[in-house]
C-alpha positions as a Markdown table, in Angstrom:
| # | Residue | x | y | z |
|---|---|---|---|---|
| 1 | Unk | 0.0 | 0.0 | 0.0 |
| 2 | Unk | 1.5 | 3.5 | -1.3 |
| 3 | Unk | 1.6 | 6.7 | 0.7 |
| 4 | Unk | -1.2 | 8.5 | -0.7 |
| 5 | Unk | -3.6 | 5.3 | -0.8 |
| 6 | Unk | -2.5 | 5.1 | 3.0 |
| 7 | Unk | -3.5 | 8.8 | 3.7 |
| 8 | Unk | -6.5 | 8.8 | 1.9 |
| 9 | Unk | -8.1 | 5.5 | 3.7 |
| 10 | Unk | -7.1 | 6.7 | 7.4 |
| 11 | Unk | -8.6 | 10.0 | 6.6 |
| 12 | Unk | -12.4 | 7.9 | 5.7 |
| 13 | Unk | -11.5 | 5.9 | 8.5 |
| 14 | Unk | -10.9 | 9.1 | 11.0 |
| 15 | Unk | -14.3 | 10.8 | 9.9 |
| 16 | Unk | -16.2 | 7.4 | 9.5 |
| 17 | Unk | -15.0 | 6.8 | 13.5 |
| 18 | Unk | -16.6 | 10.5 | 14.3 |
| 19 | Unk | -20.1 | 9.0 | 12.6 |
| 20 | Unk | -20.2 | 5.8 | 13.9 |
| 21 | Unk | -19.2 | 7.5 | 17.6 |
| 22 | Unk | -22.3 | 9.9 | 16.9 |
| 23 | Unk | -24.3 | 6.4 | 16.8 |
| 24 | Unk | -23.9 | 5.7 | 19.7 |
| 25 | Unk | -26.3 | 7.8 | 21.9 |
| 26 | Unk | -28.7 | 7.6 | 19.0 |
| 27 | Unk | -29.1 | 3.6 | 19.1 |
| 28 | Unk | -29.7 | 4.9 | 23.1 |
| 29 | Unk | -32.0 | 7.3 | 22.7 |
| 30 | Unk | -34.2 | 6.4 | 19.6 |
| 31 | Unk | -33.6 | 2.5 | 19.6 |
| 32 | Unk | -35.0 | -0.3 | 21.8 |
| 33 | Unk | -31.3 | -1.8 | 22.2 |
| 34 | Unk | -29.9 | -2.6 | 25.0 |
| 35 | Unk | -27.4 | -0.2 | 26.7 |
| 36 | Unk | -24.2 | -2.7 | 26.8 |
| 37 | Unk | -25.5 | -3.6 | 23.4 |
| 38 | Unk | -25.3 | -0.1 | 22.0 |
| 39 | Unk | -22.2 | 0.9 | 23.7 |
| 40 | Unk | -20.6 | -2.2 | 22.4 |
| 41 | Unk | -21.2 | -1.7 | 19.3 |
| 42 | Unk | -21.1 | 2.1 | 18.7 |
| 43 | Unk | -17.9 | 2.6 | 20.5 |
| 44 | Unk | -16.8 | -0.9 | 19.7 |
| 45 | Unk | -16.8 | 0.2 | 15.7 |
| 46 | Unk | -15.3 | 3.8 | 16.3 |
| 47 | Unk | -12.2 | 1.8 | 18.0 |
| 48 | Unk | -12.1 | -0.3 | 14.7 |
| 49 | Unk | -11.5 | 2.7 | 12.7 |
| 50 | Unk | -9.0 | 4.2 | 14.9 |
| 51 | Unk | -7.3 | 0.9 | 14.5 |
| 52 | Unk | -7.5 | 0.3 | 11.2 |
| 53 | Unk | -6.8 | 3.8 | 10.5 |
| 54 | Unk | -3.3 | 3.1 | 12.3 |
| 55 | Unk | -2.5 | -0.1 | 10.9 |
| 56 | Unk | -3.0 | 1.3 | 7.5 |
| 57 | Unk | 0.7 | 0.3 | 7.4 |
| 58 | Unk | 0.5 | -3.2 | 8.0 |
| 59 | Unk | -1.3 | -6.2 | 5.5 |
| 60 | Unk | -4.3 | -6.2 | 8.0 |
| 61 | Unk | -5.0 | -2.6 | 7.7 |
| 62 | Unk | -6.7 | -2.4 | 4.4 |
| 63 | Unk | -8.8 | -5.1 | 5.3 |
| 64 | Unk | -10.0 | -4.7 | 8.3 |
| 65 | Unk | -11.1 | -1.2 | 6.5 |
| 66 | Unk | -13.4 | -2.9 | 4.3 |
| 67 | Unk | -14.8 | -4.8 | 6.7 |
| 68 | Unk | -15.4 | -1.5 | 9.0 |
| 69 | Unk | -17.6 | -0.6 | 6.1 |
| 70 | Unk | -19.6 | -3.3 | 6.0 |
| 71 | Unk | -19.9 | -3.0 | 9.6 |
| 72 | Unk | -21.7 | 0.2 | 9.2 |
| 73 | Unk | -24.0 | -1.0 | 6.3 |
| 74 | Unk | -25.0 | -3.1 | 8.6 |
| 75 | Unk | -26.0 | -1.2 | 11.7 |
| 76 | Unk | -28.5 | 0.0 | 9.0 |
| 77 | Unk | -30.7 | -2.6 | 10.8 |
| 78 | Unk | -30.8 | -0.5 | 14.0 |
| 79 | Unk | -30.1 | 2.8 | 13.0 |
| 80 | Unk | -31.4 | 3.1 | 9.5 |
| 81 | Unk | -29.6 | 6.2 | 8.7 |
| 82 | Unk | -26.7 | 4.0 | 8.3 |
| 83 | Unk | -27.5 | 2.2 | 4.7 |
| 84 | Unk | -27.2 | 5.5 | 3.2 |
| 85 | Unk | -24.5 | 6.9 | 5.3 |
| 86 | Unk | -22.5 | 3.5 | 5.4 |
| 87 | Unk | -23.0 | 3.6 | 1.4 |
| 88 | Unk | -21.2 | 7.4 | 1.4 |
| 89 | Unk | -18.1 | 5.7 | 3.5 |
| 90 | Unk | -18.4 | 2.8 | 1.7 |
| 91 | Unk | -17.9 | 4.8 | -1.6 |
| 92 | Unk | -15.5 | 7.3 | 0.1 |
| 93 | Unk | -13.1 | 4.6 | 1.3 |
| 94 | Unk | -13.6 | 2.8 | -2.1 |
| 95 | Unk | -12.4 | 5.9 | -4.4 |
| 96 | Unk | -9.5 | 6.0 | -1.6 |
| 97 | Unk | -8.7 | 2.8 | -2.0 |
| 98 | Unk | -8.9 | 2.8 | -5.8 |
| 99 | Unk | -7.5 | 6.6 | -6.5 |
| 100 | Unk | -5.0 | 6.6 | -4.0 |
| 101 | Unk | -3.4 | 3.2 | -5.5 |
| 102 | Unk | -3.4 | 4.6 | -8.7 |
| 103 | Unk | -1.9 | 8.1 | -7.5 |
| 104 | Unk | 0.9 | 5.9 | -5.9 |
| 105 | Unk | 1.5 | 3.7 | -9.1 |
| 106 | Unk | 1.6 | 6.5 | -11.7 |
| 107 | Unk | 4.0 | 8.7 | -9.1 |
| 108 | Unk | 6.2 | 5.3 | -8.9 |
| 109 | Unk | 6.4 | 5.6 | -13.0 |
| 110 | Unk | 6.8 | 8.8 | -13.0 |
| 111 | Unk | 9.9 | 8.8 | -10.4 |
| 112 | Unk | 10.9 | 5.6 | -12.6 |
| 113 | Unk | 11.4 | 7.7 | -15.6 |
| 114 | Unk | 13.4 | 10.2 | -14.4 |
């Protein structure tokens, strides 16, 4: 994984953790889940993209990324905000993930050439 491809998925990551955070006390206030429940999950997410955000440097990084976004899809089924909102990250860290490797390999060539 490049620099930029790096920089652009932790950034996703970092404002995806500030979403799924802001879930939290609304799965407690507008949702009949349990308390442990929604703190488990809401904060329990948020950490996943702080860590995946700062592994972006290891193999597992990227990965556990993708499955962050699923992740959100997926509260969809308790907050239903989330299908739309997980679709924008979803999206968001796709283009990163896509862009940014292709920024990285056409800088590579570029720095080849010269």
């Amino acid at each position: 994984m490049g620099r930029i491809q790096r920089a652009c998925c932790s950034g996703v990551l970092l404002l995806e953790a500030v979403v799924l955070f802001l879930t939290t006390p609304v799965m407690l206030s507008l949702t009949d889940v349990d308390t442990v429940a929604a703190l488990v999950v809401g904060l329990g997410l948020t950490l996943a993209c702080f860590v995946a955000a700062g592994g972006m440097r290891a193999s597992w990084g990227g990965p556990l990324g993708w499955v962050v976004q699923v992740a959100a899809i997926a509260l969809g089924f308790v907050v239903p905000v989330m299908f739309g909102l997980g679709a924008v990250f979803l999206a968001l860290y796709g283009g990163s993930w896509f862009l940014g490797a292709k920024i990285d390999r056409e800088r590579a060539e570029r720095e080849a050439l010269q």
